[in-house]
N, C-alpha and C positions, 0 to 999 in steps of 0.2 A: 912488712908483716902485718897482718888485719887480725885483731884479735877481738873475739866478745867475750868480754866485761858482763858478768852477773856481780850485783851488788846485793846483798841480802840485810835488810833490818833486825833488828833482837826481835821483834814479833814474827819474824816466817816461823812460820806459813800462815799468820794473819793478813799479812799482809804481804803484795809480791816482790819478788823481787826486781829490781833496776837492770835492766840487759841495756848494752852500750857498744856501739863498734867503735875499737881504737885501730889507724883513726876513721872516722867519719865515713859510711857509705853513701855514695851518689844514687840515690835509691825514696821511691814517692813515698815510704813509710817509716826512714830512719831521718831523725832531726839533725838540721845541720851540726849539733852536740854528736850527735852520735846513736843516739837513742832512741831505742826501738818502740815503735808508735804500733801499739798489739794490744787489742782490747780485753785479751787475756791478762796481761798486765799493769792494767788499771784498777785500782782497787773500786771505783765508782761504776765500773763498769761489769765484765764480766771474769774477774778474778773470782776464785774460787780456791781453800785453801788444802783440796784437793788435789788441786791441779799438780799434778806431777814435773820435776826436770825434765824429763824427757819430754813430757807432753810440750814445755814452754818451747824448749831448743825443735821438736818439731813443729809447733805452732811458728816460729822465726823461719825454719827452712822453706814451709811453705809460701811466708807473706815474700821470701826472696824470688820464688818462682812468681808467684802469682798478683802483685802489689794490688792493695784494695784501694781503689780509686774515691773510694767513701769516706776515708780518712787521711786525707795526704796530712805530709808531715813536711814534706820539703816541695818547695813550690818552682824551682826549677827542675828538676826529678820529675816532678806529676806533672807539668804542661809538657815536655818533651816527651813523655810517656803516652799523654793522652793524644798530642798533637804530630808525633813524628815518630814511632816504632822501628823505625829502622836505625834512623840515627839514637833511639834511647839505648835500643842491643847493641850498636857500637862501642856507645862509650861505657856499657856494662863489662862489655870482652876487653877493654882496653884496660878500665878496672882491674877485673881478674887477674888478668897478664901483670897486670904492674905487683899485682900480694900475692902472684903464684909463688909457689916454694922453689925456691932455684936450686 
């Protein structure tokens, strides 16, 4: 089962929350922790304490489609990604298939 983990501070919405896949996605933008690498979610960056639940969890759905090659997070992830696309959509379905709901 693949669950995200939002962690929230005593200051939200000053600061963001902690998003986390348990466990760990094979993915160029989530750290081998688990942890999602979204410049929404950096307070140094472009956190905003505006920024909506939903806007963050579709901010995550998107970087799942679309990984930002500008911020890797995971360095086996991002060279397979940049250097072999066919084999990175493999082992993304293979992924899947394994924390699909049975």
């Amino acid at each position: 089962r693949l669950t995200l983990r939002m962690l929230f501070k005593d200051d939200y919405p000053s600061s963001p929350p902690k998003c986390k896949f348990e466990p760990s996605l094979f993915h160029p933008n989530v750290y081998p922790s688990g942890t999602v690498c979204l410049s929404i979610l950096e307070e140094d960056k472009d956190w905003r304490p505006a920024i909506t639940i939903k806007q963050i969890l579709l901010g995550i759905q998107e970087l799942l489609n679309e990984p930002n090659i500008q911020d890797p997070a995971q360095a086996e992830a991002y060279t397979i990604y940049c250097q072999n696309r066919v084999e990175y959509e493999k082992r993304v379905r293979a992924q899947a298939k394994k924390f699909a709901p049975s």
